[in-house]
Backbone as CSV, one residue per row, in Angstrom:
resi,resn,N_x,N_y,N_z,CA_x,CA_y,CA_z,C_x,C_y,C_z
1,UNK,0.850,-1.171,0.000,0.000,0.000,0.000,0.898,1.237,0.000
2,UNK,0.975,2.176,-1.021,1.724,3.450,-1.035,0.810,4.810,-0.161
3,UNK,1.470,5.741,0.262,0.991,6.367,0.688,-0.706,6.791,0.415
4,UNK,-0.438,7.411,-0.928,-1.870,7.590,-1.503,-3.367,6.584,-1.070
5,UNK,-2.568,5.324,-1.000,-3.988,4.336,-1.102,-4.807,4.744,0.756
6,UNK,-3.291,4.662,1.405,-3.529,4.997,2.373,-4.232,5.826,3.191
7,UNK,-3.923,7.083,2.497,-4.621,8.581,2.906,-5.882,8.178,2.387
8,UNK,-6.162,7.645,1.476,-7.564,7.164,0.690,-8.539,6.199,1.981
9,UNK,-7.784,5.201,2.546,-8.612,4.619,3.107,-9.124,5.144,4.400
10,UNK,-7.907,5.889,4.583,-8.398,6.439,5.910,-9.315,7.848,5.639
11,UNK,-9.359,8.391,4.418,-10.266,9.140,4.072,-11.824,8.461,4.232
12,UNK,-11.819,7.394,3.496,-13.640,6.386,3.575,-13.485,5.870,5.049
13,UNK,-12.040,5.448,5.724,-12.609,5.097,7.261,-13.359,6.251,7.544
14,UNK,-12.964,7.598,7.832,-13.758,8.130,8.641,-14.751,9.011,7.884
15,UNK,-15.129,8.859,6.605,-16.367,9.541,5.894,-17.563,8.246,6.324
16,UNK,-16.752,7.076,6.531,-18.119,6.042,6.919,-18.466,5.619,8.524
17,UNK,-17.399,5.885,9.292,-17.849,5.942,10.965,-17.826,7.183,11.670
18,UNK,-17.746,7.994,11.306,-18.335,9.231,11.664,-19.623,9.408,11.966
19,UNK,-20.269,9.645,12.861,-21.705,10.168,13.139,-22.263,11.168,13.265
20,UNK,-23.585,11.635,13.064,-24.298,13.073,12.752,-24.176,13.952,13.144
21,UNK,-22.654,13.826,14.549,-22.098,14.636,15.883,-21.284,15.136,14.847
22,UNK,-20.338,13.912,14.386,-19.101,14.772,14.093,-18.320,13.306,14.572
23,UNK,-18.416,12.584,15.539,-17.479,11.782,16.444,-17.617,10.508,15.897
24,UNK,-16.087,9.822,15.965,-16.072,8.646,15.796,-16.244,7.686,16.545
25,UNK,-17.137,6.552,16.425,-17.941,5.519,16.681,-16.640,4.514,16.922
26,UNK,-16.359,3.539,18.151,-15.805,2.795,18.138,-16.409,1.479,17.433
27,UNK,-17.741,1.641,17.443,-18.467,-0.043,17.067,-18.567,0.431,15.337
28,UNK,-18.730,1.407,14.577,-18.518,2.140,13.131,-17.687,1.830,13.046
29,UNK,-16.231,1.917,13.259,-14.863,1.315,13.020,-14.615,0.090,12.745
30,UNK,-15.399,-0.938,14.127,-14.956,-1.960,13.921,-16.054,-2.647,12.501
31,UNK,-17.409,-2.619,12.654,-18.062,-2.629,11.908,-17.296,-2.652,10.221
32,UNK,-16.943,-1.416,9.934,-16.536,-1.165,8.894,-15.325,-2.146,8.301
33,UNK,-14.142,-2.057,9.830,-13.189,-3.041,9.117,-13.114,-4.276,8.893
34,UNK,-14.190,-5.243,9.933,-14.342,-6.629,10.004,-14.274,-6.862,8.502
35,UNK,-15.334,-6.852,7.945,-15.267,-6.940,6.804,-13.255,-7.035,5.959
36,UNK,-13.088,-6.263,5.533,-11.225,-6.343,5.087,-10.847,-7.441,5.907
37,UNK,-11.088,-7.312,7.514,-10.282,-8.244,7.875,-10.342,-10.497,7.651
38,UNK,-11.542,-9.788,7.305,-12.243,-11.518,7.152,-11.836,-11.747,5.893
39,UNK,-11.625,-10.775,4.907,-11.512,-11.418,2.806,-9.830,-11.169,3.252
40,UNK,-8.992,-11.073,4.217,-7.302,-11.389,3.825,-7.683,-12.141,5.480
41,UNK,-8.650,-13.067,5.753,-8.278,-14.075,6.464,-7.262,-13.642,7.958
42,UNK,-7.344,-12.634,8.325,-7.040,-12.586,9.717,-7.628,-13.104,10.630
43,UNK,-9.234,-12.743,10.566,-10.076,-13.257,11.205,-10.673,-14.457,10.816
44,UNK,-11.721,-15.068,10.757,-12.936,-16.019,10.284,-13.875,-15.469,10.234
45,UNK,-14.311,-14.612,11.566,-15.922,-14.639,11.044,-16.118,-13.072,11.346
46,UNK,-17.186,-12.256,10.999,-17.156,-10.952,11.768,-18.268,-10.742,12.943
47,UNK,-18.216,-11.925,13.727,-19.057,-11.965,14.360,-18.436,-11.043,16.261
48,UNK,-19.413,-9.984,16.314,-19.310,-8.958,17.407,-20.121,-9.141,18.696
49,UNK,-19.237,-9.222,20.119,-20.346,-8.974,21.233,-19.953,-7.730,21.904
50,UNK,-20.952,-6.867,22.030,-20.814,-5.503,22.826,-21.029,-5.512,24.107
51,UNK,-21.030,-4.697,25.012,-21.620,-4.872,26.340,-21.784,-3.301,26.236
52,UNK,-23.146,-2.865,27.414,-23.248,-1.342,27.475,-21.886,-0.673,27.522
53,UNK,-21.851,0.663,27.194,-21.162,1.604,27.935,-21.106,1.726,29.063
54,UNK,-19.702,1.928,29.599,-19.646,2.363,30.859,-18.591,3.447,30.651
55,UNK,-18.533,4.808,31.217,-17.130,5.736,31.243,-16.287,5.392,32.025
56,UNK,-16.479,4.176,32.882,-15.315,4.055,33.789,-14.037,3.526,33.296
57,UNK,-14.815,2.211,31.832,-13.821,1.413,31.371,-14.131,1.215,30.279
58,UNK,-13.185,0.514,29.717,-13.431,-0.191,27.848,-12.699,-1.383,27.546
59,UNK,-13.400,-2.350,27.126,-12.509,-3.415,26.805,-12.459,-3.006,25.416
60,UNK,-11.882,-3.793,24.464,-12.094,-4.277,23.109,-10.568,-5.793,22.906
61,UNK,-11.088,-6.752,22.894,-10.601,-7.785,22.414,-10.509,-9.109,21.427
62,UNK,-9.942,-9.929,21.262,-10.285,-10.922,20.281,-10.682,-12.255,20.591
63,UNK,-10.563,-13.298,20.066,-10.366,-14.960,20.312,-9.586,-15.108,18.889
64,UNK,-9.208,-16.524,19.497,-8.210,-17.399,18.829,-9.226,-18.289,18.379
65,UNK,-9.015,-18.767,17.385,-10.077,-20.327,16.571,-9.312,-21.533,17.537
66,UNK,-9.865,-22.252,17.401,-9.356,-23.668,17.894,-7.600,-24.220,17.589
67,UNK,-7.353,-23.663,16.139,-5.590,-24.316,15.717,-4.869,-22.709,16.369
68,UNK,-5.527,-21.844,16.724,-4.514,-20.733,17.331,-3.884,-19.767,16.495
69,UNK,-3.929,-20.137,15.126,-3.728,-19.553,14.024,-4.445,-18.006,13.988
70,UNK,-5.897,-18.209,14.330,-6.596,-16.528,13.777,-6.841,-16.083,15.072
């Protein structure tokens, strides 16, 4: 990826998780990238669990498939 493509994607990242505020969406982000990440096989599936907001804290994490590989 050369610069250009770059500035490009991160141009549509945030023309597409941006919200009607102005502010970027942590669940818009991920939303958006699952997708890329599942067609070059990082992941398997784009399957998401949220839990409410809280301001005190934030997780965001992954799992491993069964061979440990993804």
């Amino acid at each position: 990826m050369n610069i250009k493509e770059l500035f490009k994607f991160r141009r549509e990242l945030l023309e597409n998780t941006i919200d009607e505020n102005g502010f970027l969406s942590l669940d818009s982000v991920v939303e958006y990238v699952l997708p890329s990440l599942v067609e070059t096989k990082l992941i398997e599936s784009i399957e998401i669990n949220t839990v409410p907001f809280n301001s005190a804290y934030a997780i965001a994490g992954y799992s491993e498939n069964e061979s440990g590989e993804r």
